[in-house]
C-alpha positions in Angstrom: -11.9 -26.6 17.1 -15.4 -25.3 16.1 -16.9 -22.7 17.6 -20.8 -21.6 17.2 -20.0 -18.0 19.1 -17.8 -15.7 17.5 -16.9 -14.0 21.0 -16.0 -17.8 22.1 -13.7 -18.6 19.5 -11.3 -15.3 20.2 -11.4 -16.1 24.1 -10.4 -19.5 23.6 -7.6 -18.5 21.4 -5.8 -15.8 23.8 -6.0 -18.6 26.3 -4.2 -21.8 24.0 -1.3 -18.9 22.2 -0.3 -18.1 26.5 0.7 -14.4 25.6 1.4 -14.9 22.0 -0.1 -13.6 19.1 -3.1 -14.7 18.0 -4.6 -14.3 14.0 -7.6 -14.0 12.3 -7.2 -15.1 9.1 -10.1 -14.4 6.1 -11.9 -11.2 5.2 -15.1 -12.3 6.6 -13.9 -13.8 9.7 -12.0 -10.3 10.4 -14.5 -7.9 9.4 -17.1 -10.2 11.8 -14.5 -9.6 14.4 -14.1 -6.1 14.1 -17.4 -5.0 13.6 -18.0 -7.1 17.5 -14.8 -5.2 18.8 -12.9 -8.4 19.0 -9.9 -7.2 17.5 -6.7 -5.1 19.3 -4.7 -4.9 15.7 -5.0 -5.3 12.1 -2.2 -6.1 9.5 -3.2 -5.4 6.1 -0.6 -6.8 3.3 -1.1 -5.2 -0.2 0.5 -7.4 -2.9 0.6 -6.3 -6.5 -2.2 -8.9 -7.3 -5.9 -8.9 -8.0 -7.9 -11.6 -6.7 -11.5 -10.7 -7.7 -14.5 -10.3 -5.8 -14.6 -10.9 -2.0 -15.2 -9.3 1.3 -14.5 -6.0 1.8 -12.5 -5.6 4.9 -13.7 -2.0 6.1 -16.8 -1.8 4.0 -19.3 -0.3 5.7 -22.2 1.2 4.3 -23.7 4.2 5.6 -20.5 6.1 6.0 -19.2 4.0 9.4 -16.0 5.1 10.2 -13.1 2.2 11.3 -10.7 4.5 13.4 -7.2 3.1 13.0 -3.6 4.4 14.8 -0.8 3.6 12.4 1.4 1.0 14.3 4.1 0.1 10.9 4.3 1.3 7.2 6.7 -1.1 5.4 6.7 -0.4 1.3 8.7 -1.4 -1.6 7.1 -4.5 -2.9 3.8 -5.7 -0.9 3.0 -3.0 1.0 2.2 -4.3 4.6 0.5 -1.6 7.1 -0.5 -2.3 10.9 -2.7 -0.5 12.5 -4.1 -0.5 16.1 -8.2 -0.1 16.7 -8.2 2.5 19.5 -10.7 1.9 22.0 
């Protein structure tokens, strides 16, 4: 499905995954939705790898903060984290 409103596109996800999980996958996508407040968690997977240039996750200039509650540290390897956004 296409969606022309970023708001929509969330909403109609929640609704199809009944309960479940639902992902945002790509930098841009994510940081769209988390600069709108769209997003309840993030899980940020660190591999031994570099990829280049590319969006910036939590780049924002100015000095914006991203407040983030530790959920899950798992290390050893590709480091995930998981974080929730308080609200």
């Amino acid at each position: 499905m296409f969606f022309g409103d970023l708001a929509a596109a969330p909403i109609a996800a929640k609704e199809a995954a009944a309960g479940k999980y639902v992902n945002v996958l790509g930098a841009n996508v994510a940081k769209q939705c988390l600069d709108a407040g769209l997003l309840d968690e993030v899980l940020v997977l660190i591999a031994p790898v570099l990829l280049g240039d590319g969006t910036r996750l939590f780049h924002h200039p100015g000095g914006t903060n991203v407040r983030l509650e530790r959920l899950h540290f798992r290390g050893n390897g590709p480091t995930s984290l998981w974080f929730r956004i308080p609200r």
